[in-house]
C-alpha positions in Angstrom: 0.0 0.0 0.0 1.1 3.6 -0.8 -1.8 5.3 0.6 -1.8 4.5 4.5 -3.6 0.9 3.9 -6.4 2.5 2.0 -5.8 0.3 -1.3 -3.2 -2.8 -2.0 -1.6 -4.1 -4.8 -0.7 -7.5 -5.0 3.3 -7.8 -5.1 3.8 -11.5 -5.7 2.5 -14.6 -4.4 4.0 -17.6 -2.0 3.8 -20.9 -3.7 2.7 -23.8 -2.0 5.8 -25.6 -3.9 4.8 -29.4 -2.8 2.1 -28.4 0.2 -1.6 -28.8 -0.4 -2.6 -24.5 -0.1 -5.8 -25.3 1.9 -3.5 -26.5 4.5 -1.8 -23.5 5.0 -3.1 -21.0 7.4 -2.4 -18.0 10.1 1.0 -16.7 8.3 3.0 -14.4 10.2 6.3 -12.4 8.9 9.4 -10.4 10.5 11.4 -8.3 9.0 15.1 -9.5 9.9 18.3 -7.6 10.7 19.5 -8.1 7.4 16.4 -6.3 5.7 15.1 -10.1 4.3 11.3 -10.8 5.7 10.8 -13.9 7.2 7.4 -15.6 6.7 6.1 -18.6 8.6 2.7 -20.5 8.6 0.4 -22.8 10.3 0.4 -25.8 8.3 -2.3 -28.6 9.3 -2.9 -31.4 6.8 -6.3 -32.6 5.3 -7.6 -30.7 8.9 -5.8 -33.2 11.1 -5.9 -31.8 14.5 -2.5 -32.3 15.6 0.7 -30.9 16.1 2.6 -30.0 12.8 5.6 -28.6 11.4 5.6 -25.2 10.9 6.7 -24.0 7.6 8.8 -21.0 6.7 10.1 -19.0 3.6 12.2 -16.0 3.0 12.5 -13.2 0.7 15.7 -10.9 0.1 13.9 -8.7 -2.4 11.2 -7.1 -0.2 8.4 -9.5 -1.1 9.1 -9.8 -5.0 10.1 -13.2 -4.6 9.8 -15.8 -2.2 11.8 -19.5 -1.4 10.2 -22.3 -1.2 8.0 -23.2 1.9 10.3 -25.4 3.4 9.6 -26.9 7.3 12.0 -25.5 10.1 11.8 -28.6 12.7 9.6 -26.8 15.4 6.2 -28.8 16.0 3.5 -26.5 16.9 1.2 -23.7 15.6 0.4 -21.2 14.9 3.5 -18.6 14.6 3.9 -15.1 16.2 7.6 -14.0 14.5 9.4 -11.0 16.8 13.0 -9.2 16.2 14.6 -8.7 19.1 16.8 -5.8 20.1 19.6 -7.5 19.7 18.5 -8.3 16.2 17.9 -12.5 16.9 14.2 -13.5 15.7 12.3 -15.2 18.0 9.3 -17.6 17.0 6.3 -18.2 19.9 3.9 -21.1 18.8 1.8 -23.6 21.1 1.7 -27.4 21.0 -1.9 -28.5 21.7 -1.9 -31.9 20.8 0.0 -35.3 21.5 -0.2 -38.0 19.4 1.7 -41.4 19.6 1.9 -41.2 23.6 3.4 -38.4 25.9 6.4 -35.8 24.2 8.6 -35.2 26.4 8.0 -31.0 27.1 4.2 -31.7 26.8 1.8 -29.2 25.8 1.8 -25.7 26.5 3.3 -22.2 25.0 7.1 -22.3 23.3 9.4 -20.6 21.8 12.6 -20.6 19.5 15.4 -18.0 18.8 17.4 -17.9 15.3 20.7 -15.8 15.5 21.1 -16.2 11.6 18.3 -14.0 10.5 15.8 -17.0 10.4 18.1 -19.1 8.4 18.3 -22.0 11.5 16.2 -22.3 14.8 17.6 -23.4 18.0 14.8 -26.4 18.2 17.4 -28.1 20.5 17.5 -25.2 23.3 13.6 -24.9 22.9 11.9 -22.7 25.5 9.2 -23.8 27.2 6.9 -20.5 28.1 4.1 -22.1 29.6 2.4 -25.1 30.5 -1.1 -26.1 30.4 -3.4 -28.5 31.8 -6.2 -28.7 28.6 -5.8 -28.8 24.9 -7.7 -25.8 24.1 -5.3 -23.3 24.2 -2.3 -21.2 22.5 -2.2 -18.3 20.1 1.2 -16.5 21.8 1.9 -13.8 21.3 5.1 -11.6 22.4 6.6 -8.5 22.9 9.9 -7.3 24.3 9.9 -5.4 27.1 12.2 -2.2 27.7 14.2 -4.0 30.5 15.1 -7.0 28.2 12.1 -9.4 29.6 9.6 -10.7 27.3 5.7 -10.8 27.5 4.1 -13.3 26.2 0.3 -13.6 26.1 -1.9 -16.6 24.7 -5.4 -18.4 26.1 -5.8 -21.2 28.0 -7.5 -22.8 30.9 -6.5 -21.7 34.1 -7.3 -25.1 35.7 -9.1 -28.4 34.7 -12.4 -27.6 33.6 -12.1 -24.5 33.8 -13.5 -22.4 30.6 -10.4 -20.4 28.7 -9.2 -17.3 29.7 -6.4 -14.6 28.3 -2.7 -15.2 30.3 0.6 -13.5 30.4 4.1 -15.0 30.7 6.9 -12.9 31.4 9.8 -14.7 30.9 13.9 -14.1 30.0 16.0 -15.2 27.1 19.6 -16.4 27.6 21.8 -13.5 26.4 23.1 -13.3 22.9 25.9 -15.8 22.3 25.0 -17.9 25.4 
């Protein structure tokens, strides 16, 4: 949009490259440190309620062109994308559902940094936010806070049986390099 959001023109489109569309839901996109943007979706196959990959692609020409969707190895959905301060992008996502017996963080609200502009996730230092004790739940979303701390909001029960409500994290990263 050159007006303020008034009217759009459509720039490109992403490609489902091997991904049935109608799977592909709730993007969200950053804006990295090195001026690339950073896309990620929900993906959920033929409506299978279940934790899935999340899938990802990047564009160096401001949205002209796009890479293939490609997954990233984090389980979960859907995205919320942030660049931090100190320029790392961090990914928030739930996981709702277990299949094929217990994972071993369980279910609740997570999180993932890149230091490479989206180009890798740390899935092996994932954070766990937030637990939960039902599957109806997730949607994070965060902010960083002026003193370094993140916020992270989301929904989910407050105890069993218990009908949904809106809850906050706050919560530290590991410093940069660490």
């Amino acid at each position: 949009s050159d007006d303020g959001g008034t009217t759009w023109t459509t720039l490109s489109k992403i490609g489902a490259s091997g991904f049935p569309v109608e799977n592909i839901h709730e993007p969200h996109v950053v804006e990295s440190a090195d001026g690339a943007l950073v896309v990620q979706f929900r993906y959920q196959p033929d409506n299978r309620w279940s934790d899935t990959p999340l899938l990802q692609c990047e564009s160096a020409d401001g949205g002209k062109t796009w890479t293939a969707l490609h997954e990233i190895g984090i389980m979960g959905f859907p995205p919320h994308l942030l660049r931090l301060k100190d320029g790392r992008l961090l990914t928030t996502y739930a996981r709702r559902f277990v299949l094929n017996g217990p994972r071993p963080t369980g279910l609740g609200e997570f999180a993932c940094v890149s230091s490479d502009n989206g180009r890798t996730w740390d899935v092996a230092h994932e954070i766990k936010i937030a637990g939960c004790v039902e599957e109806d739940m997730g949607y994070p979303s965060t902010c960083e806070l002026d003193d370094g701390w993140m916020l992270t909001v989301y929904y989910q029960s407050p105890a069993p049986g218990e009908k949904p409500a809106l809850m906050g994290t706050k919560w530290r990263l590991p410093p940069k390099g660490e």
